[in-house]
DOFI-223012 format. One record per residue (C-alpha): residue in one letter; x, y, z. Coordinates in steps of 0.25 Angstrom, whole numbers, padded with zeros to 4 digits, always signed. Each point is the difference from the previous one (the first is absolute). Layout:
N
AXYZ/...
This chain:
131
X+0002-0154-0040/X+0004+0011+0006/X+0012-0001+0012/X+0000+0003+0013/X+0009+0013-0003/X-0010+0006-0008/X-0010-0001+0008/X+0009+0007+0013/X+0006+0010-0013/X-0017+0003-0002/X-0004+0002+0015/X+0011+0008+0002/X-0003+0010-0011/X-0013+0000+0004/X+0001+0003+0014/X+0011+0012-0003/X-0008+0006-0012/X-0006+0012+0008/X+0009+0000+0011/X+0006+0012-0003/X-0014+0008-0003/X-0005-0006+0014/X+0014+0005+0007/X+0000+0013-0006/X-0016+0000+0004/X+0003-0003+0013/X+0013+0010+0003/X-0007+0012-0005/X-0012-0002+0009/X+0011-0001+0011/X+0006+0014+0001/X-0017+0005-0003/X+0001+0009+0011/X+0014+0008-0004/X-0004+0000-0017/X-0013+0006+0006/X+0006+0011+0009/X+0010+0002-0011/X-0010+0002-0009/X-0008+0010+0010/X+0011+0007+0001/X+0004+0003-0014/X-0015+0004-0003/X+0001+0011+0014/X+0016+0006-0006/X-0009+0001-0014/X-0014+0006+0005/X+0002+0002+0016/X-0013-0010+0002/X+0000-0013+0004/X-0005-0011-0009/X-0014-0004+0006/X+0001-0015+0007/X-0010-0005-0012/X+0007+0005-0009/X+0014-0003+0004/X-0007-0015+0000/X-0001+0000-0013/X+0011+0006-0006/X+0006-0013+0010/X-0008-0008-0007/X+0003+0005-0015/X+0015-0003+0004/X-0002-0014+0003/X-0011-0004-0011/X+0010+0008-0011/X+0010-0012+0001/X-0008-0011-0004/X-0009+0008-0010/X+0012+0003-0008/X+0008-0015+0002/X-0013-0004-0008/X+0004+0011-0011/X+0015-0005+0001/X-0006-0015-0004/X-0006+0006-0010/X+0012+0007-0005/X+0010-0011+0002/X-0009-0009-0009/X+0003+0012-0011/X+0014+0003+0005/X+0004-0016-0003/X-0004-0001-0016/X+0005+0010-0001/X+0016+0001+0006/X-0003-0015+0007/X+0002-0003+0013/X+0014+0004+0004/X-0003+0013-0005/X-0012+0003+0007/X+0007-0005+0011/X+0012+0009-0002/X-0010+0011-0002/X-0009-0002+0014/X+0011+0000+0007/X+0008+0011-0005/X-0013+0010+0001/X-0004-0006+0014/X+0012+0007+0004/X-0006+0015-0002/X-0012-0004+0006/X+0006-0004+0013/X+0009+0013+0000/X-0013+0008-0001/X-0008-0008+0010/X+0013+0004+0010/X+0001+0014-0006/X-0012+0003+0005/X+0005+0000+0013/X+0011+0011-0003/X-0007+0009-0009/X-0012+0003+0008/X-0012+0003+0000/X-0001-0008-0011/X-0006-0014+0004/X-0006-0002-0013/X+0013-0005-0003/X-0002-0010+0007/X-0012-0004-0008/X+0007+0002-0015/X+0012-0009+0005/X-0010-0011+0007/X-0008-0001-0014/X+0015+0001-0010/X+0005-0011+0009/X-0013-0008+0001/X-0001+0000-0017/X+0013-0004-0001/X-0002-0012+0011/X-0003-0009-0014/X+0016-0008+0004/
């Protein structure tokens, strides 16, 4: 018979397993309008033409679907990753190559126009989100 702590221990491992998918999620759709500019901006400093509406939309949208796509590869990995070096070293792993993905996600930013940064760094982070 299982007691009452277990079962709180169980509904609260549930409930915060994809928290932090669902709030990186959420906080990336918030700035859309400033990732979308900055993005439209980086392509006119490259070609000195605006990205059409449609296809700034979609290059939007290839930034967002690109996190969960590759947590799904990440699983996949992590399953790997664990018979092979066991947990603590996939978890020493993720979380030591997470860092370069963020750093190219915020490097982005500095080394413009290159926004594609931004996608390499969300997908490295986003396989590595296996902890």
């Amino acid at each position: 018979m299982a007691t009452i702590s277990i079962h709180i221990l169980s509904i609260a491992l549930c409930i915060s397993a994809g928290f932090q998918q669902g709030y990186i999620a959420s906080v990336l759709n918030q700035p859309y309008l400033e990732i979308t500019s900055f993005i439209n901006e980086s392509w006119i400093e490259r070609t000195s033409q605006p990205l059409q509406p449609d296809v700034l939309n979609v290059m939007w949208s290839l930034l967002n679907v690109c996190f969960p796509i590759a947590t799904i590869f990440g699983q996949f990995l992590a399953a790997y990753l664990c018979r092979q070096i066991g947990r603590k070293g996939t978890a020493l792993l993720a979380s030591g190559l997470y860092i370069p993905g963020v750093l190219l996600s915020a490097a982005s930013k500095y080394f413009s126009p290159f926004f594609e940064l931004l996608y390499i760094g969300r997908i490295l982070w986003s396989v590595l989100f296996i902890c």
